[in-house]
C-alpha positions as CSV (number, residue, x, y, z in Angstrom):
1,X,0.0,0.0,0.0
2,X,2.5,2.9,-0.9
3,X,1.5,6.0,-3.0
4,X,3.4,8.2,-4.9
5,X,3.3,11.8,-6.1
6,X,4.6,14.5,-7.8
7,X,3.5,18.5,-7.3
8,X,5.0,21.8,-9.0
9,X,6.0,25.2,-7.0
10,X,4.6,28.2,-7.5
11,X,5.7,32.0,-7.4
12,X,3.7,34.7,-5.7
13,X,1.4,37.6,-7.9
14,X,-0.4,39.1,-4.8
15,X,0.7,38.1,-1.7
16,X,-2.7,37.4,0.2
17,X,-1.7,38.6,3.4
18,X,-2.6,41.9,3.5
19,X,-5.9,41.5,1.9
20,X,-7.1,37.8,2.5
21,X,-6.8,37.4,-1.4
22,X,-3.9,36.4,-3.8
23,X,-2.4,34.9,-6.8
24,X,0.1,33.0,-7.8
25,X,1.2,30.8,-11.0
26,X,3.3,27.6,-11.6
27,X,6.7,27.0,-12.0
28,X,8.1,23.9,-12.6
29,X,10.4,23.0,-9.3
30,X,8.7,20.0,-8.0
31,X,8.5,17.7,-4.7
32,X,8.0,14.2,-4.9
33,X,6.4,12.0,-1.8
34,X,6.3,8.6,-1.1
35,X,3.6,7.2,1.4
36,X,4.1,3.7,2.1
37,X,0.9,2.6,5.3
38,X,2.2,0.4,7.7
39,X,0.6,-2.0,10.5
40,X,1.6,0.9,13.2
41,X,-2.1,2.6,13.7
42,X,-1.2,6.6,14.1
43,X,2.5,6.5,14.1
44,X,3.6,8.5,11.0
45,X,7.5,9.0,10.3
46,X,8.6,11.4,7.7
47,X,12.2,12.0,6.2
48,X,12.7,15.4,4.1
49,X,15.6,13.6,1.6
50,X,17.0,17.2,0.2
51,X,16.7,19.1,3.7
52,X,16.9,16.3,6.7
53,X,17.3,19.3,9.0
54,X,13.7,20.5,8.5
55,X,10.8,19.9,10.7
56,X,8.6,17.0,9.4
57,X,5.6,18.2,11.1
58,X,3.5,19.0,8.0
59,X,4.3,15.9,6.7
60,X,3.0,14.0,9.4
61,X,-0.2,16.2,9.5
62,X,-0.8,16.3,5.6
63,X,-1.2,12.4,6.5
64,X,-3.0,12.7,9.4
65,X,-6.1,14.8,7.7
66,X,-5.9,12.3,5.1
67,X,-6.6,9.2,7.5
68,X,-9.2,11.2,9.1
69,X,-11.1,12.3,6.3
70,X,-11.7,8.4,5.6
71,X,-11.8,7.6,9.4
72,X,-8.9,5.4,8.6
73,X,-7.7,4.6,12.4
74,X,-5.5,0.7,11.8
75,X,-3.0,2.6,9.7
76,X,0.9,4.3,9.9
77,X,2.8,5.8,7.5
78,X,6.2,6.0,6.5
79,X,6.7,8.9,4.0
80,X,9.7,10.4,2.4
81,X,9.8,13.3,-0.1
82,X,12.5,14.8,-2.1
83,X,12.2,18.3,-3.9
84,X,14.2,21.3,-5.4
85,X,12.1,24.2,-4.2
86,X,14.4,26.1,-1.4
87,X,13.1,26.0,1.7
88,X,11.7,28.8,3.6
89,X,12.3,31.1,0.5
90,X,8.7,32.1,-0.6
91,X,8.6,29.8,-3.2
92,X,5.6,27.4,-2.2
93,X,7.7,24.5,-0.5
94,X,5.3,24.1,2.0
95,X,2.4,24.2,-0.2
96,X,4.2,21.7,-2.6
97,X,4.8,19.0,0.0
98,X,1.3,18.9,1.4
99,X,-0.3,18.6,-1.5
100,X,2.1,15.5,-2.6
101,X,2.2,14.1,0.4
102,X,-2.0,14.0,0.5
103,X,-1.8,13.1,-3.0
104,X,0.4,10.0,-2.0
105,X,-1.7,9.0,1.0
106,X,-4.2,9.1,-0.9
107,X,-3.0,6.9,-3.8
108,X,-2.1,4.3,-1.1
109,X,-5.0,4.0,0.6
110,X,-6.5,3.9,-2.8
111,X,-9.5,6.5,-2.7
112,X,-9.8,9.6,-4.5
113,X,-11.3,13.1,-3.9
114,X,-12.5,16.5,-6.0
115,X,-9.2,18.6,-6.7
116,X,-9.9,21.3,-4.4
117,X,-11.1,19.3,-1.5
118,X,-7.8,17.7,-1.7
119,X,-6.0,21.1,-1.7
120,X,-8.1,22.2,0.8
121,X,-6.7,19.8,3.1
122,X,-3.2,20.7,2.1
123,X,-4.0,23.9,3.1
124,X,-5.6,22.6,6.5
125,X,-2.9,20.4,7.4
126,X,-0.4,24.0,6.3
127,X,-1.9,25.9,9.0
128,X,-2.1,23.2,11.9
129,X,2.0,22.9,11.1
130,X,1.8,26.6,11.4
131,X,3.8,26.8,7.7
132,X,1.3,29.5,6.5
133,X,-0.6,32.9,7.9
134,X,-3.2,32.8,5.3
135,X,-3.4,28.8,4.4
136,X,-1.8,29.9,1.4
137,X,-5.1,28.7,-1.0
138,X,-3.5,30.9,-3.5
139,X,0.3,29.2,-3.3
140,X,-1.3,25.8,-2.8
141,X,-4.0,26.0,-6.0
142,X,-1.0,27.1,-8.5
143,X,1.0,24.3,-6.8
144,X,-1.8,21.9,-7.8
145,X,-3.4,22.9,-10.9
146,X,-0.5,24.7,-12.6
147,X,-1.1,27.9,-14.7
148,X,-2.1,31.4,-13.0
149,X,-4.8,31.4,-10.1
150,X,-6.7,34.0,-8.3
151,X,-8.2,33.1,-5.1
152,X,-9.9,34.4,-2.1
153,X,-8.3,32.6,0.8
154,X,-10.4,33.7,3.3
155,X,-13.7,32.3,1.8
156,X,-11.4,29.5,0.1
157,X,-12.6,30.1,-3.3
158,X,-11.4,30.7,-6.9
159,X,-11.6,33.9,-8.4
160,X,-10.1,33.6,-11.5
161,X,-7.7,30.3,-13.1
162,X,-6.0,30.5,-16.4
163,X,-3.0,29.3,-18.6
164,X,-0.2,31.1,-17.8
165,X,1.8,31.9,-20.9
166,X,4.9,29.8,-21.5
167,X,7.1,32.2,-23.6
168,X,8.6,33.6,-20.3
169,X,11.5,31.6,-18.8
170,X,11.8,32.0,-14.4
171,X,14.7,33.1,-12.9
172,X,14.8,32.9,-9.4
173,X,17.5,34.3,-6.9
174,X,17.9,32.6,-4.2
175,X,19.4,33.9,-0.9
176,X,21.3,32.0,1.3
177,X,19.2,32.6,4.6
178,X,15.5,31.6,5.3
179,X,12.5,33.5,6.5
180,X,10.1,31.8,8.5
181,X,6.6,32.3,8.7
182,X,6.8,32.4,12.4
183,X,9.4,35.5,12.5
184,X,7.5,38.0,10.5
185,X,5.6,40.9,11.3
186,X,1.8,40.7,9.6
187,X,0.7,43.9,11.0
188,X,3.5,45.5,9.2
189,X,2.2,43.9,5.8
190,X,-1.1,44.9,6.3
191,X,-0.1,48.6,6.6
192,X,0.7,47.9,3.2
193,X,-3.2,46.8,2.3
194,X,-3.8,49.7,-0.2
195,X,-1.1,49.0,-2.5
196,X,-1.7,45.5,-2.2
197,X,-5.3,46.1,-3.6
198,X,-4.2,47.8,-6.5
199,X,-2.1,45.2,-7.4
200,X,-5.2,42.3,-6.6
201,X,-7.0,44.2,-9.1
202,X,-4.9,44.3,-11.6
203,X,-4.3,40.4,-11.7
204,X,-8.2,40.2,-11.3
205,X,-8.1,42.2,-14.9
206,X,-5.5,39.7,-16.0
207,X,-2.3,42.3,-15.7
208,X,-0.4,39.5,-14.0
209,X,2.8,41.6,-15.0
210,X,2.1,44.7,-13.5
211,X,0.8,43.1,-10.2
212,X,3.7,40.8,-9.8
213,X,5.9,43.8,-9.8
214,X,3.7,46.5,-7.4
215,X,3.2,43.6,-4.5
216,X,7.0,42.9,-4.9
217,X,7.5,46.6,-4.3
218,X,5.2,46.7,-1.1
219,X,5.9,43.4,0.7
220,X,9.6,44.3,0.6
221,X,9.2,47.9,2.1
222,X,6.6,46.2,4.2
223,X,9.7,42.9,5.1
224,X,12.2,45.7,5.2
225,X,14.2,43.6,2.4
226,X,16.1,45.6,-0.5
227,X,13.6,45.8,-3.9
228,X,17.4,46.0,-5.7
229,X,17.0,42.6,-7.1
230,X,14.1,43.3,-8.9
231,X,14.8,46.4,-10.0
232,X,17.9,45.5,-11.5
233,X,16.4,42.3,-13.1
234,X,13.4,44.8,-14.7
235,X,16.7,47.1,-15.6
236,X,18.0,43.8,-17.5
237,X,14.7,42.7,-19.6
238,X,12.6,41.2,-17.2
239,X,8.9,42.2,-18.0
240,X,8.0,41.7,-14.1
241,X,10.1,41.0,-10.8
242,X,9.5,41.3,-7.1
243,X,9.4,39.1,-4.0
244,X,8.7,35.7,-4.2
245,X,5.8,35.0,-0.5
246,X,7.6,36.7,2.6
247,X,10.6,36.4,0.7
248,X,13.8,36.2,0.6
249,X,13.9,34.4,-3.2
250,X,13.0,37.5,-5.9
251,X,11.7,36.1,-9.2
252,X,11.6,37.5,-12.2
253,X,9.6,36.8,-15.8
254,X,12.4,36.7,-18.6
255,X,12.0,36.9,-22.0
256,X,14.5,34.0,-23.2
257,X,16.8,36.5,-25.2
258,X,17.2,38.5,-21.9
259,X,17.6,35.5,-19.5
260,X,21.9,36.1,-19.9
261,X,21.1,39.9,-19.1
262,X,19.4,39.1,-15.8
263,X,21.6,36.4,-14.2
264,X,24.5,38.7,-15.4
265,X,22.8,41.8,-13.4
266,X,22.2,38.9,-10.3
267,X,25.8,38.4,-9.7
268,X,26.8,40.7,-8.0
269,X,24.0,39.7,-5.2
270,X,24.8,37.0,-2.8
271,X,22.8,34.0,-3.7
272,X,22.2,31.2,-6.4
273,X,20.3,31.9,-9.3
274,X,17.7,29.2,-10.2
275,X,16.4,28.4,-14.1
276,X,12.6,27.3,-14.4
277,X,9.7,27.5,-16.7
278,X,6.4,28.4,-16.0
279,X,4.2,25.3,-14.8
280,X,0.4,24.8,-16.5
281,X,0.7,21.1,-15.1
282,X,-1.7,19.5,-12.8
283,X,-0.4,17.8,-9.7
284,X,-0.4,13.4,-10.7
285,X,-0.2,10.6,-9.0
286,X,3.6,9.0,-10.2
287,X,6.5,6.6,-10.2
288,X,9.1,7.5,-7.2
289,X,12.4,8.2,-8.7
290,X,14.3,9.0,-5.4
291,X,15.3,7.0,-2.9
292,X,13.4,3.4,-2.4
């Protein structure tokens, strides 16, 4: 009894945490889990294979929701997952593993369930962990469904869900140090509600561009992190570029012939630079190419 799947990251539009609303679209970093159920009723292990420092706590919740929502009580779980999404960087790593990791549980116990009810528990066991203010609906409905989303994640709904065009490349920059959701200051990002709005509106309109850039532009006076990455990248070709979440990753939307320009101009900033493409993939049940 062992289930298997694989789930994309996202990057932020609107960051839904000064408004309750957000959006976000696909890129294609990905998680894998493995669930394998064992004979040990409730005891649920986890191993994070690509960060073994991190907590596993969402892990063994994602799992948990899952068991309960079939009032599954003989069963363990021994899970492992493996990604390349940075940790604690504002690039959807939490939403990405608990929507694999219910994906997985739930290919091993062999049930199924509507799309956004299974999100919906991603997003439930995300806020028990205590990974997310909002629950992150937005982060965790690009994560699943690929392509660009609008949601209201108060209400839990979707606003607006599109393809999001391919012919941009995603370049990401990476800093060294994490931000945890714990350690920031939400009043401070809700001074910046105003701004925030303006740029919801123009990703309700479709302007994904525009929006991407203006909440990049308020979370980081709001985070008290340098916009200079972005600008720079936007100085370079990029047709949009702000904070990625709460940060600290800045991601930018390349035109391919300018993709050089940008990761020239992100040199001189301490960090990696990460290549992606934009992800219009759902979330699938799949074969485990990690460690058995």
């Amino acid at each position: 009894m062992i289930g298997e799947a694989v789930v994309h990251g996202a990057g932020t539009i609107v960051n839904a945490i000064a408004c309750g609303k957000g959006s976000a679209f696909g890129v294609d970093l990905w998680t894998r889990a493995r669930v394998e159920l064992t004979d040990e009723a409730g005891v649920v292990e986890g191993r994070i294979l690509n960060d073994p420092e991190e907590d596993t706590k969402l892990i063994r919740v994602a799992v948990r929701k899952v068991l309960e929502k079939f009032n599954v009580s003989e069963y363990g779980a021994r899970v492992i997952t493996e990604s390349n999404i940075p940790v604690s960087r504002g690039l959807k790593s939490s939403s990405a593993a608990a929507n694999a990791v219910v994906l997985a549980t739930l290919a091993a116990l062999g049930k199924k369930m509507d799309d956004v009810d299974a999100v919906l528990l991603g997003v439930e066991a995300a806020i028990e962990a205590g990974v997310t203010v909002t629950g992150a609906f937005d982060d965790a409905c690009a994560s699943y469904f690929g392509g660009v989303v609008v949601t209201d994640n108060e209400k839990r709904s979707i606003l607006r869900m599109e393809y999001f065009p391919e012919e941009f490349k995603v370049v990401i920059l990476v800093p060294s140090e994490k931000i945890r959701k714990s350690g920031i200051n939400v009043r401070r990002m809700k001074a910046m509600r105003s701004l925030v709005e303006a740029a919801l509106e123009l990703a309700l309109r479709g302007d994904y561009l525009r929006a991407m850039t203006l909440n990049g532009l308020a979370y980081s006076a709001s985070l008290g992190l340098s916009p200079e990455a972005a600008v720079r990248a936007l100085e370079a070709g990029a047709v949009a570029a702000g904070l990625s979440g709460t940060g600290p990753a800045t991601v930018a939307l390349v035109p391919p012939e300018k993709m050089d320009d940008v990761v020239d101009a992100w040199s001189q900033f301490e960090g990696n630079v990460m290549l992606a493409d934009v992800n219009n993939k759902k979330a699938q049940v799949s074969v485990w190419r990690g460690e058995p």
